[in-house]
Structure formats: structure tokens, C-alpha cells
C-alpha positions in Angstrom: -19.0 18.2 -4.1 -18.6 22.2 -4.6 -19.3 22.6 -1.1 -17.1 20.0 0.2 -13.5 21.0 -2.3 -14.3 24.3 -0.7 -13.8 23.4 2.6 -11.0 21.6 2.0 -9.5 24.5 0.1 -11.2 26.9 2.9 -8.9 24.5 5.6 -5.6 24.8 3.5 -6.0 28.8 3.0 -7.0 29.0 7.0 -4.2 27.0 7.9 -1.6 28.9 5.6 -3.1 32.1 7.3 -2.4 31.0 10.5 0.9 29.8 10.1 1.7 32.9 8.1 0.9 34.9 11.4 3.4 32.8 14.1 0.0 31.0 15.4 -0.4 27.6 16.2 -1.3 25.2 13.3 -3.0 21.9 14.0 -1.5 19.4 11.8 -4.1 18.2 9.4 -4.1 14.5 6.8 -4.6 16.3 3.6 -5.2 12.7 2.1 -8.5 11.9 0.7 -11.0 9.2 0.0 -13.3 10.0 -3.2 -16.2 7.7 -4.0 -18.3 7.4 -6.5 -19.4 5.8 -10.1 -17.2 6.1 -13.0 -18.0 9.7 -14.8 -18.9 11.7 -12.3 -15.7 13.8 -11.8 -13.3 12.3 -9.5 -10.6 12.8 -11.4 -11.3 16.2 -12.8 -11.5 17.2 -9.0 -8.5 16.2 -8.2 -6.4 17.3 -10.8 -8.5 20.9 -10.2 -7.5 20.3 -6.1 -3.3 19.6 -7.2 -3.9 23.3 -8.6 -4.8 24.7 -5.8 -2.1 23.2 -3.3 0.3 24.0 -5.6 -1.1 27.7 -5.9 -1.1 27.8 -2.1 2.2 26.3 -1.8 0.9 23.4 0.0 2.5 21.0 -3.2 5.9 21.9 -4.7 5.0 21.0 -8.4 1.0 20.6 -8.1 1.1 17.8 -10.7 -1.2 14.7 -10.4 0.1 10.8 -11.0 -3.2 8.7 -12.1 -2.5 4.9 -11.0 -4.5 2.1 -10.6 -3.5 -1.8 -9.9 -1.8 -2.5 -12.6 0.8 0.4 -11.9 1.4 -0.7 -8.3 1.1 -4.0 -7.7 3.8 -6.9 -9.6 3.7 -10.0 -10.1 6.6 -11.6 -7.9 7.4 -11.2 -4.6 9.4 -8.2 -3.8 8.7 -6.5 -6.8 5.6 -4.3 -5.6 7.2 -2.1 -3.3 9.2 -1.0 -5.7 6.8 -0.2 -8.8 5.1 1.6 -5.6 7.9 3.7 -4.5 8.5 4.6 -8.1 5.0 6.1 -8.5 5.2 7.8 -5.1 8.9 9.8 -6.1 7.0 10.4 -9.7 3.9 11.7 -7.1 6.3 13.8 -4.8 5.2 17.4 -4.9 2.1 16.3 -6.1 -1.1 14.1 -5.5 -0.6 10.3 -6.3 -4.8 9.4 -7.6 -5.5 5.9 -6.7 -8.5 5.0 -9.1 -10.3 1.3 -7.8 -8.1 1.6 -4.6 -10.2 -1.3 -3.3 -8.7 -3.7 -6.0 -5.3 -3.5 -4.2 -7.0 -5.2 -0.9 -7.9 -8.5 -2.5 -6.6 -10.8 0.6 -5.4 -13.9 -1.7 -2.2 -15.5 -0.2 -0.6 -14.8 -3.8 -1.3 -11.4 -4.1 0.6 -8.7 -3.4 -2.0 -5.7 -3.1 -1.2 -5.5 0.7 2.5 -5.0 -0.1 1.5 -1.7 -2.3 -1.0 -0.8 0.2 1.5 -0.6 3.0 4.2 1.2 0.9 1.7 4.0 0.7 1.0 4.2 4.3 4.7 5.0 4.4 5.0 7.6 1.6 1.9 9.3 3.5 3.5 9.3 6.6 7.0 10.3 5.4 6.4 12.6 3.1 3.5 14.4 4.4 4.3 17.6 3.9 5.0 17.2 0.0 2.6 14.3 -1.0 -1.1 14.1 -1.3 -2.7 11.0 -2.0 -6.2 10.7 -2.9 -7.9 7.1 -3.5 -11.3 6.9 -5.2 -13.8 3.8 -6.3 -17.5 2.7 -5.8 -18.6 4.0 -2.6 -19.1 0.5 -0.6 -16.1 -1.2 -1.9 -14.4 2.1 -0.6 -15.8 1.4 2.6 -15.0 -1.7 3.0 -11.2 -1.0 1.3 -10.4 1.7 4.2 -11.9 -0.1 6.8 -9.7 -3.4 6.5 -6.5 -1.6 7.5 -6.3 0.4 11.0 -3.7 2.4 9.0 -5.5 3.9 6.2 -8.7 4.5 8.4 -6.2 7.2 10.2 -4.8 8.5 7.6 -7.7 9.5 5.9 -10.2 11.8 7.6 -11.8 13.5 4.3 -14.4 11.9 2.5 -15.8 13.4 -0.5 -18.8 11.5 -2.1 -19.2 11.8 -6.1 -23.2 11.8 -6.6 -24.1 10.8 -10.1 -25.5 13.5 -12.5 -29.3 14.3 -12.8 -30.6 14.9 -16.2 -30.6 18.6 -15.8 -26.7 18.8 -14.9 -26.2 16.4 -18.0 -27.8 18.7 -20.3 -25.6 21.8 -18.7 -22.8 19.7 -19.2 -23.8 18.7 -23.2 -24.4 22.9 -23.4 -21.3 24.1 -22.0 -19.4 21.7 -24.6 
């Protein structure tokens, strides 16, 4: 995971370098897919990653909004693009951390997951340049999540998988409390 939020930060710094200098920059999704089981640092990373952006003036404000269903998706019809859109301006500047992302894509004629999920798209696309969003889950639902929808399989082009903790890391962790 160290190797791979270096690269990503390596990319960002390279990229910033380059267009620094007058040279060209390709442009680059800076939206990510993080998998994994629950506790082994997802969201630590990405709050540590809104940091960086906003220290290499990638993000305006470098904060990170933590959603999951619940704070997307509503209950009645027309109502989920708007809790959506509210989270994305709170996000602006910032990364927008979808934890369970694969919840959203539950394909029931009565649910309005796909509704949130292409309000998203948008916000990516729109707001590119000021907007990071980062979804995370188990790593086969996440799979199968980004592969329903043609439009978040191209907007997503890093992949960073969480590994759970061997019992020597654990007891580092315990030690460095």
C-alpha cells in the first residue's frame, strides 16, 4: 500500500513539475478505487492522501467527506440526486470517500442507488480539477460494483488493494500506541 500512495503521490509531484516548466501534461483521473476488509486502513489513507493534494495544490481545502448509502441515496424519487450533490459541494476542494460503494449498485426497480451513482459520474467529470473521489469496499464486490457501469470503469484507473495485517504488523501497531 506504501508503494502504491507513493506513486500516486510520485505522479501528482511529476505532473506539478512538469506543468510548472510550460511542458506538456497528460491529463490524468486522480479518482480511486480502494479495496479491502474493514480495519485495514482505507480510510486513514485517504484522509493522509487529501493532505498531500492539498499540500501540492492539487485540492483547494484538502479536507475529506466520509459517505456511505445512507448519505446518498433517498427514499423517493428525485430526492437522491440532491442529497448527492449536497455531499459533492461539501466534497469540493476535497476528496468525497465512498465507504461500501458497491451498496449503491443494488439494481432493484425501487431503488435509487443508480441515481446517486450517476450524479457522481458528473461531479467527477465536472469538477475534475477540484474533486477527488475515492470509493472503497470488499475487493470482489468492488469488482463487480465498477464493472456494472461503462462510466465508472473509465473514470477510475487506480486501484489500490488494502491487504489485511499479519500478526507481526498488528503487534507494531499495538507498540506504536
Amino acid at each position: 500500500v506504501k508503494n502504491e500512495v507513493q506513486s500516486v503521490i510520485g505522479l501528482a509531484k511529476l505532473q506539478q513539475i512538469r506543468e510548472e516548466r510550460g511542458l506538456k501534461v497528460a491529463a490524468t483521473s486522480k479518482h480511486m478505487v480502494f479495496t479491502g476488509n474493514p480495519g485495514t486502513g482505507k480510510t486513514t489513507v485517504a484522509r493522509i492522501l487529501a493532505g498531500f493534494f492539498k499540500e501540492l495544490g492539487i485540492l483547494s481545502k484538502g479536507h475529506i467527506v466520509e459517505v456511505d448509502r445512507a448519505d446518498l441515496v433517498a427514499e423517493y424519487i428525485g430526492q437522491t440526486a440532491v442529497k448527492t450533490q449536497k455531499k459533492i459541494k461539501e466534497a469540493l476542494g476535497g476528496i468525497l470517500f465512498i465507504d461500501e460503494a458497491y451498496t449503491l449498485n443494488n439494481k432493484s426497480e425501487k431503488d435509487f442507488g443508480q441515481e446517486a451513482i450517476d450524479t457522481i459520474l458528473k461531479a467527477m467529470e465536472d469538477h475534475r480539477d477540484n474533486l477527488i473521489v475515492i470509493v472503497a469496499g470488499y475487493s470482489n464486490l468492488m469488482d463487480k460494483f465498477i464493472e456494472s457501469n461503462p462510466g465508472l470503469k473509465s473514470r477510475f484507473n487506480k486501484y489500490i488493494n488494502f491487504p489485511d495485517y499479519d500478526q507481526s504488523e498488528l503487534i507494531q501497531i499495538f507498540e506504536g500506541l
